[in-house]
N, C-alpha and C positions, 0 to 999 in steps of 0.2 A: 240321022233318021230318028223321026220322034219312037216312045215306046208305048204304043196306043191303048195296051192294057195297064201300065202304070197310068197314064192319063184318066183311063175311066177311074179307075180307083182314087184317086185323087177328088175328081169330082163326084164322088160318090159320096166320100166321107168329107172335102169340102179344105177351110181351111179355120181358123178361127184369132182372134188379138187378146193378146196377152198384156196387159201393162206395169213395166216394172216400178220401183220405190219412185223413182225420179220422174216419174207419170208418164217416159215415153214409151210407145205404145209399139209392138212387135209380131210382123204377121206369120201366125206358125201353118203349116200343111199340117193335116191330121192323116195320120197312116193305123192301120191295126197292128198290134203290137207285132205278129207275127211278121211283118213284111222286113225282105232281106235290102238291104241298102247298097249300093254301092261307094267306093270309097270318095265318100263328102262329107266337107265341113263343117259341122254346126252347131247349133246350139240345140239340144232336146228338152222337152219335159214328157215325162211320163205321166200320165192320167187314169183318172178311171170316166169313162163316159156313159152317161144315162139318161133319162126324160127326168122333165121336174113333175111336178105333180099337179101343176096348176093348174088352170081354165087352160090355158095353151098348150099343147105338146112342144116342149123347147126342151133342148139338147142343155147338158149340162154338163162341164169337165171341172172334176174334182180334181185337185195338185198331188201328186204321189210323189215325185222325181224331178230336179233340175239339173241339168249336165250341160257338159260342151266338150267336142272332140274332133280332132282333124279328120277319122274314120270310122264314118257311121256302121262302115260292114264290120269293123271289128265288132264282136256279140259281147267278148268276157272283159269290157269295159265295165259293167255294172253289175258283176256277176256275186259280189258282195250283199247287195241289196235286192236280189230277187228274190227269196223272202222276203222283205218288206211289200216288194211290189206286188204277190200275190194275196200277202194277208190286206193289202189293202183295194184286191179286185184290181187292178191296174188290165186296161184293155185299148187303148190307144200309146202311140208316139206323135209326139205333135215334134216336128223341125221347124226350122229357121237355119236355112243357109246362110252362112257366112263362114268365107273363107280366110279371114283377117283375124290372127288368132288372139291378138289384143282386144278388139270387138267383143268377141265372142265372152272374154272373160269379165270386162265389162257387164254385158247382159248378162250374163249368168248367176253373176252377185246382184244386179239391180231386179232381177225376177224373184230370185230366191228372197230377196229382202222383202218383197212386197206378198209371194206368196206362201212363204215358211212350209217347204211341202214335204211331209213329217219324214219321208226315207231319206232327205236329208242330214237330219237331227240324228243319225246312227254315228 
């Protein structure tokens, strides 16, 4: 059975592509930070999300955080780095499932390569 309020939330905030060093290109679901995960595999980055300023209202995701982990419900995964993540507004998780934990590490260095996202750098 689907879970139809995880659904709207999803389409609400949408999904967005990420492209690591090696140009290939990764599609992440955007969640609010707050949202509790069940246990799945994936690759995260943490963001901070806003409007740009321009002629257009367009959505913007700043890089805060790149990870990857078999269990997204586990919380004190990143629990190091949450000071960084609030001094830097961090207010979205963006995922990418994958269950293939060589994959996963793969993308995580080829994201991080391409977006250097500073709560890394601790």
């Amino acid at each position: 059975m689907r879970d139809i309020q995880a659904e709207a939330r999803l389409m609400e905030y949408g999904g967005i592509i990420f492209s690591g060093k090696s140009g290939e290109k990764y599609f992440f679901q955007v969640w609010p930070m707050e949202t509790r995960f069940k246990s799945l595999s994936a690759v995260f980055f943490i963001t901070k999300c806003g409007y740009t300023n321009g002629t257009y209202r367009r959505i913007q995701h700043e890089g805060i955080y790149i990870g990857q982990t078999e269990n997204l419900a586990d919380p004190l995964q990143c629990q190091l780095q949450l000071p960084c993540f609030q001094k830097h507004g961090a207010n979205r998780i963006c995922i990418h499932l994958d269950s293939n934990n060589e994959r996963r590490l793969i993308i995580e260095q080829d994201l991080i390569a391409s977006q250097n996202p500073p709560c890394n750098n601790l």
